[in-house]
C-alpha positions in Angstrom: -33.7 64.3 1.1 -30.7 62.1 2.6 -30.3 61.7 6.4 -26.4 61.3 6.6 -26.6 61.5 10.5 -24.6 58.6 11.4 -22.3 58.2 8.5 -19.4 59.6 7.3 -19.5 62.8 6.0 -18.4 63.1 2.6 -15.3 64.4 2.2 -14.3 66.7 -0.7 -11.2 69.1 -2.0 -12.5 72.7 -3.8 -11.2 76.0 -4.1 -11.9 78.2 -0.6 -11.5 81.3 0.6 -9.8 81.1 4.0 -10.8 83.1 7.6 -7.5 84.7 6.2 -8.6 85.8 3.2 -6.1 83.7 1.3 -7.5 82.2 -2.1 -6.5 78.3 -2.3 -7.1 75.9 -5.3 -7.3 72.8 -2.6 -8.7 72.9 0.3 -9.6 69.6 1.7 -12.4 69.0 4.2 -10.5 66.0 6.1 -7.4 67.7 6.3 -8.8 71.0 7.5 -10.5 69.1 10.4 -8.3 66.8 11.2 -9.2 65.4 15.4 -11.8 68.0 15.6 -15.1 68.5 15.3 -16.8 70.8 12.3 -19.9 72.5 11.3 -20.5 72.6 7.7 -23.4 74.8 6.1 -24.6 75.1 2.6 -26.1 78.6 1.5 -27.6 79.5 -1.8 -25.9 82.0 -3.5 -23.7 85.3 -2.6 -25.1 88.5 -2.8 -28.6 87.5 -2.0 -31.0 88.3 0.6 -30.9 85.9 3.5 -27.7 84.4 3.0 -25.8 87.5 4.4 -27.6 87.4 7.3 -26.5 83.9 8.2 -23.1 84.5 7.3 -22.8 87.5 10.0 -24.7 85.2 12.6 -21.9 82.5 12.0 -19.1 85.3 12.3 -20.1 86.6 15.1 -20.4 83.3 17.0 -17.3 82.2 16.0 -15.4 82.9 19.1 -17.8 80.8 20.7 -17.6 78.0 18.0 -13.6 78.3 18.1 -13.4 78.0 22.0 -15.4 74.9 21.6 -12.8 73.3 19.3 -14.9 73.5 15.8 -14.0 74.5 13.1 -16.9 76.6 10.0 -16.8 76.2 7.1 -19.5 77.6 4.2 -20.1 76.0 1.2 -22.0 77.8 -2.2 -22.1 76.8 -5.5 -20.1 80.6 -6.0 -16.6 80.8 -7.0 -13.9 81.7 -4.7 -14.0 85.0 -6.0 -17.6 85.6 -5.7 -16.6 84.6 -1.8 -14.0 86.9 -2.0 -16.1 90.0 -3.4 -18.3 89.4 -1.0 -16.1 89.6 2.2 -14.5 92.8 0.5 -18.0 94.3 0.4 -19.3 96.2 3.6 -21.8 95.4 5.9 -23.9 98.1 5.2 -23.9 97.6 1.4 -25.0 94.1 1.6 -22.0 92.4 2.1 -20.7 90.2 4.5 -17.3 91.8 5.7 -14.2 90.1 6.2 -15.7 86.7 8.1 -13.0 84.8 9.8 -14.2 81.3 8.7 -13.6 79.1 5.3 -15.7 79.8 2.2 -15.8 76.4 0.1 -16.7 77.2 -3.9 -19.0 74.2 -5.0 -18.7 75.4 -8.6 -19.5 72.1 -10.1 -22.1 70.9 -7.7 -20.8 68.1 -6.7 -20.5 68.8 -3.1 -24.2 69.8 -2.7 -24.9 67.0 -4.0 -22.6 65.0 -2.2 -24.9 66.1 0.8 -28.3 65.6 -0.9 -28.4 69.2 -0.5 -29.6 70.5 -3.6 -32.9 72.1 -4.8 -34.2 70.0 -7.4 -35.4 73.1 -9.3 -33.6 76.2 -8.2 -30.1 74.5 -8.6 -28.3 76.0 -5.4 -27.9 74.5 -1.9 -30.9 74.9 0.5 -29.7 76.3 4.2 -28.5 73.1 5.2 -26.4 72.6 8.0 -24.3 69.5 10.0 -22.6 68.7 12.5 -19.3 66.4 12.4 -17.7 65.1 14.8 -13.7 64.3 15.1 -14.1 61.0 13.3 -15.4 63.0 10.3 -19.4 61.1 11.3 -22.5 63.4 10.8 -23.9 63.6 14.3 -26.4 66.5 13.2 -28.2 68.0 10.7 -31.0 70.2 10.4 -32.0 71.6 6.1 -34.6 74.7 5.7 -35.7 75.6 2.9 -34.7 79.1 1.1 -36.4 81.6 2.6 -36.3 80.4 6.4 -32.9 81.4 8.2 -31.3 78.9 10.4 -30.8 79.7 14.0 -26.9 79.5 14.5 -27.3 80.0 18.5 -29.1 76.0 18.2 -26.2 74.6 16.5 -24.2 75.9 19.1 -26.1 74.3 21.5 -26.0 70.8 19.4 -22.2 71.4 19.5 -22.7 71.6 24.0 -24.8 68.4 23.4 -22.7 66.4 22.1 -19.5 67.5 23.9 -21.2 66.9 27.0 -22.4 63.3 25.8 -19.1 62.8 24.9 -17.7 63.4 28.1 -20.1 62.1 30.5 -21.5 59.0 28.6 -25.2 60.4 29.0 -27.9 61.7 26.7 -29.6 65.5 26.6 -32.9 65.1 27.0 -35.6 67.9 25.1 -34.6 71.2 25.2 -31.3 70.7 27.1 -28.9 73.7 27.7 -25.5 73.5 28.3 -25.3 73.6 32.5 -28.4 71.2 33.1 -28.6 67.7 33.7 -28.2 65.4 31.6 -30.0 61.9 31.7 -28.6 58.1 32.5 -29.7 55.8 28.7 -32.0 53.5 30.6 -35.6 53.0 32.5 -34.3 53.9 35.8 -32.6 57.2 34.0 -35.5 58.5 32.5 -37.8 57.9 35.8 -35.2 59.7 37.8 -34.8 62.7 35.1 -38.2 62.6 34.9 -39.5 62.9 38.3 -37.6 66.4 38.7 -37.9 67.7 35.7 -41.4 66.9 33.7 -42.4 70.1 34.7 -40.0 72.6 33.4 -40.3 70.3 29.4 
């Protein structure tokens, strides 16, 4: 499996179902994000059994995502019309409902693959997700396999990591929440962190 944190995140162009609901022929990863930051996840199939779950998780975080300036998308090896089936079926039937994000159709593979995403055997993506920042670089990214469901609520928290590094030029140390302190890159930095917070890691 590929570790593409730290380079450039492939870029692609595929057929997508928009938040909207519009089918488009080409929809382009680098234009879609363009100065922002993104989280892309890969999910087996439509119509399965953990997938929706996921799908719902994302939807109903995407406020929060949105009000942090990034932009999901999901990627399947379905067709756009599979995605769109699957918004127009109901919750309660085993659909996903109308989510508000992109659905990217990976028909031919290649975009899974372009991630080393792929399962060697089963041929769909595994639950893979990452985290781009606004100079299209991987900056996270986390791959379970099939029958494990990601958490969405830690990617969110990956997204208030990096912002805050971003801003404030230091790093999070383990288990950092958005609101705590954040720790200086060097020896004194890590005494100082350390001496008030050992305890509570």
């Amino acid at each position: 499996m590929g570790v593409l944190v730290g380079r450039a995140a492939p870029d692609f162009t595929a057929a997508a179902v928009l938040g909207s609901g519009e089918i488009v022929d080409s929809f382009t990863l680098s234009e879609a994000v363009k100065g922002k930051k993104a989280v892309i996840f890969f999910y087996p199939l439509d119509f399965t059994f953990v997938c929706p779950s996921e799908l719902i998780a994302f939807d109903k975080r995407l406020e929060e995502f949105t009000k942090r300036g990034v932009e999901v998308i999901g990627v399947s090896i379905d067709s756009q019309f599979s995605h769109n089936a699957w918004r127009n079926t109901a919750i309660n039937d085993g659909g996903i409902g109308p989510v508000k994000y992109t659905l990217v159709a990976d028909t031919k593979h290649e975009i899974c693959q372009a991630y080393d995403v792929e399962h060697p055997e089963a041929g769909v993506a595994f639950r893979a997700s990452f985290l781009i920042d606004e100079d299209l670089q991987v900056r996270h990214q986390v791959v379970n396999d099939l029958p494990l469901g990601r958490n969405v609520d830690e990617m969110l928290r990956m997204v208030d990591a990096l912002n805050f590094t971003q801003e404030h030029g230091e790093v999070c140390p383990a288990g950092w929440q958005d609101g705590d302190k954040g720790m200086d890159a060097s020896t004194e930095g890590v005494a100082a962190y350390l001496s008030e917070n050992a305890d509570k890691l």
